[in-house]
C-alpha positions in Angstrom: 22.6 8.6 69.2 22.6 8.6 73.4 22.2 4.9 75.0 19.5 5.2 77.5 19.8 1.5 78.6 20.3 -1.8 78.1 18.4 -5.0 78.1 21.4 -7.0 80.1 20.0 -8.1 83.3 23.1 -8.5 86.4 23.5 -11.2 89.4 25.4 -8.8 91.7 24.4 -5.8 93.2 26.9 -3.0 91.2 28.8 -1.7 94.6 31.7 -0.4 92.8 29.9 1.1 89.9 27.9 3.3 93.0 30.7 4.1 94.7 32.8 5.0 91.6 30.0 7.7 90.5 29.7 9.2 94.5 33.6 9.5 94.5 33.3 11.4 91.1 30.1 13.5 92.2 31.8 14.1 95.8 35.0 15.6 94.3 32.7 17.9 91.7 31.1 19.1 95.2 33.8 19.4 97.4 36.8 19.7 95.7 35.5 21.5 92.4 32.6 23.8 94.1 30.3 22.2 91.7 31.4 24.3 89.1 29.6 27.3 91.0 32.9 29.7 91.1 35.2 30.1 88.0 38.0 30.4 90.2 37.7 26.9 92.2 37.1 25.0 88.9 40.1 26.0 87.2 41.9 25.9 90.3 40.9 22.5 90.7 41.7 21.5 87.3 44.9 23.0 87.3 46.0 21.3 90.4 44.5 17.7 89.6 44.2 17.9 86.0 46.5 15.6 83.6 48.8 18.0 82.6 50.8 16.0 79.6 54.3 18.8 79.9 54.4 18.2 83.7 54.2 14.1 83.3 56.9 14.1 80.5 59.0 16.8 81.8 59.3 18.3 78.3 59.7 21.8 77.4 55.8 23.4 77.3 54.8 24.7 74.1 51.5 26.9 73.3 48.6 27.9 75.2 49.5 27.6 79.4 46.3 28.1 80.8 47.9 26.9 84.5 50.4 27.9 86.4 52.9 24.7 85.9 54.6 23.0 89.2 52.3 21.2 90.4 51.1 17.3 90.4 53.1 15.0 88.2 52.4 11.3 87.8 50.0 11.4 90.5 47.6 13.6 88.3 47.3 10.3 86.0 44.7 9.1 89.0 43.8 12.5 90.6 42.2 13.9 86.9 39.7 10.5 86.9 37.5 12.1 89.2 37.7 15.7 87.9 35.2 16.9 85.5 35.0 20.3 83.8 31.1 21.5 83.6 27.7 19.4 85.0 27.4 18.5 81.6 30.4 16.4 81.0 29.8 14.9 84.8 26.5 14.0 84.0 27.3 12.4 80.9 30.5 10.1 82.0 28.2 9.1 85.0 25.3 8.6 82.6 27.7 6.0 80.3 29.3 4.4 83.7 26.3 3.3 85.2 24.8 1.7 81.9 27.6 0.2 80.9 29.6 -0.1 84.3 27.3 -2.5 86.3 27.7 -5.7 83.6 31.3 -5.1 83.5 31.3 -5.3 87.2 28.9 -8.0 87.3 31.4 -10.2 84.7 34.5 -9.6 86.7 33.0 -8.8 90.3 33.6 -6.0 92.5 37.2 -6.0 93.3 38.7 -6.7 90.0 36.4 -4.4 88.5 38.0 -1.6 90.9 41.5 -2.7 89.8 40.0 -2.8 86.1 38.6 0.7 85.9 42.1 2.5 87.3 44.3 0.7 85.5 42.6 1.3 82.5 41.8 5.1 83.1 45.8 5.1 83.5 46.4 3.8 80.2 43.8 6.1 78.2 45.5 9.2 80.4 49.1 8.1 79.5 47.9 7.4 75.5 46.6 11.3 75.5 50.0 12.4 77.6 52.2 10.6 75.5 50.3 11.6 72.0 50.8 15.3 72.9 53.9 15.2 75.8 54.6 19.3 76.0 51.2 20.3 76.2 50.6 22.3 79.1 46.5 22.2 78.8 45.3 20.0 81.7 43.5 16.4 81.0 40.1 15.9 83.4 37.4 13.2 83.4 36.6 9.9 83.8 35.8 9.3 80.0 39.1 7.2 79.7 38.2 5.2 82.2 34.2 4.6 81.4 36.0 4.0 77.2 37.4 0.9 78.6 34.5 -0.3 80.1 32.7 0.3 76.6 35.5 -1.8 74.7 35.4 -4.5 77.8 31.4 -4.5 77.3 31.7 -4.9 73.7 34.1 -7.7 73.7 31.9 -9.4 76.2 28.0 -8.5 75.3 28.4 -7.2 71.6 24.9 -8.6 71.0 22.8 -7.2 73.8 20.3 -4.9 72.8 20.9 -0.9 74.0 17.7 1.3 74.0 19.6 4.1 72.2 17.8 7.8 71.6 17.6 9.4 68.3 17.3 12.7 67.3 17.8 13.9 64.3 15.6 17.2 63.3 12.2 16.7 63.9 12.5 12.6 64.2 12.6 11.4 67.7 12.6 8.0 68.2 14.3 4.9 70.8 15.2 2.3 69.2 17.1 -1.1 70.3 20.2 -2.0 68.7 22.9 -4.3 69.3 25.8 -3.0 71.5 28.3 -4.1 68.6 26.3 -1.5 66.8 26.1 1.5 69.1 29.3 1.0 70.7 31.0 0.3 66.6 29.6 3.5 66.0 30.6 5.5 69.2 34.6 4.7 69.1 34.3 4.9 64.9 33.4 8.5 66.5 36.3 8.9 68.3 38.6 7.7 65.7 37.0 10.3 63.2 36.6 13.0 65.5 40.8 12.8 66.2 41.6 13.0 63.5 39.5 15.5 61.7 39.6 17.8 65.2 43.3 19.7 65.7 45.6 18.5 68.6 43.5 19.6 71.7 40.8 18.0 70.3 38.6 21.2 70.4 38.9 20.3 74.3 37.8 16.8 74.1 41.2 14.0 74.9 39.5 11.6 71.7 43.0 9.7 72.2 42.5 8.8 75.9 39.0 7.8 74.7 40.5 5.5 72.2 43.6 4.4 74.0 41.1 3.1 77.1 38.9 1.6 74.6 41.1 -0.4 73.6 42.5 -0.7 76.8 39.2 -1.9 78.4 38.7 -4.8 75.2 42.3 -6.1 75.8 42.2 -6.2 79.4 38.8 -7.8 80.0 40.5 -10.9 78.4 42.1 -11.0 82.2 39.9 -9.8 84.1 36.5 -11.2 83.5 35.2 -14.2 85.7 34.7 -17.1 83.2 31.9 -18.3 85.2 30.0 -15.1 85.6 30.3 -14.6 81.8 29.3 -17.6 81.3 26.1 -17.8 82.9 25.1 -14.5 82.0 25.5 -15.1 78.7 23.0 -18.2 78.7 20.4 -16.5 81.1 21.6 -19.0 83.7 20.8 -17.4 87.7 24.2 -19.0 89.6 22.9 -20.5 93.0 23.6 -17.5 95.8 26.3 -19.4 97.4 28.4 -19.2 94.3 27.8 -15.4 93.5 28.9 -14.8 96.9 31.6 -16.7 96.9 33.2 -15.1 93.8 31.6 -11.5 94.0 33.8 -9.7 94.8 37.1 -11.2 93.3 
């Protein structure tokens, strides 16, 4: 199942959303050399990468695939816009922008900033804390782009997602409710960590989970009554009030 859009129409143009997936493309270019060298990608990941032993300060225990000493705390931000192959880019940016411009458009663009960090912080600390003397480094905005799939169920769970299927020969797109697609992406997760040993066979399913559930708790506080509200009934607000409340 891969969502390929939705049916949820938005009142404000999704600035943040954009400028979240240039700041995550620029740092694959500039910072990562677009995964072209071997050497500047790990190098990168190493240095801004999550690394759960360096946050805790406990004692590192297996696999050390970086030399340790470098970002602490900091890397909780610094590993949100790191990514570890075009494919895994491609796919968080994919996810972001379907998802990313109604949560903007409920909350508008400034709370949506402060929405998106704070909640990639939690899902990094949930994986840091789950697994505090690992010394494998943590990069993506998946923790992140989880809470604003829990914040978009809680708020559209019956808008319709145009979601691909493939399974053998059957190809087919096919509409369902984001309650459904979404239910069936973090039941995933859930699955996936629990069946998959501690690394997570390289995939942080507990930062997926914890900013899930980070995103459905926090939109509670963040979301703009009156944008929710009328996008809900399929009401346009007059310009002056989108305006006026767009971007807080």
């Amino acid at each position: 199942m891969f969502p390929l859009q939705d049916d949820n129409p938005t009142e404000l143009f999704p600035v943040i959303t954009l400028l979240l997936i240039a700041a995550c493309v620029s740092a694959w270019w500039f910072l990562q050399g677009a995964g072209l060298s071997e050497v500047s990608l790990t190098n990168s990941v190493c240095a801004l990468g999550a690394i759960p032993v360096e946050v805790t300060g406990a004692a590192a225990s297996g696999e050390r695939p970086c030399e340790l000493g470098g970002f602490t705390w900091q890397a909780l931000f610094s590993s949100m816009f790191m990514h570890g192959s075009w494919m895994h880019l491609i796919g968080n940016m994919w996810f972001l922008w379907i998802f990313g411009n109604n949560v903007e458009d409920s909350m508008g663009h400034l709370r949506f900033l402060l929405f998106y960090v704070l909640s990639g912080l939690v899902a990094a600390l949930a994986h840091v804390f789950t697994d505090p003397s690992s010394a494998i480094p943590m990069v993506g905005a998946s923790g992140a782009i989880s809470a604003i799939m829990g914040a978009y169920l809680v708020l559209f769970p019956r808008a319709s997602v145009y979601t691909l299927f493939i399974i053998v020969v059957f190809i087919r797109v096919i509409p369902l409710p984001a309650w459904v697609m979404l239910g069936y992406w973090i039941a995933l997760q859930v699955f996936s960590s629990v069946a998959v040993p501690a690394a997570g066979g390289g995939v942080a399913y507990v930062a997926h989970i914890g900013g899930f559930l980070a995103g459905a708790v926090l939109i509670m506080f963040f979301r703009n009554p009156k944008l929710v509200a009328a996008k809900r009934s399929g009401i346009r607000l007059p310009r002056s009030e989108i305006q006026h409340g767009g971007w807080w």
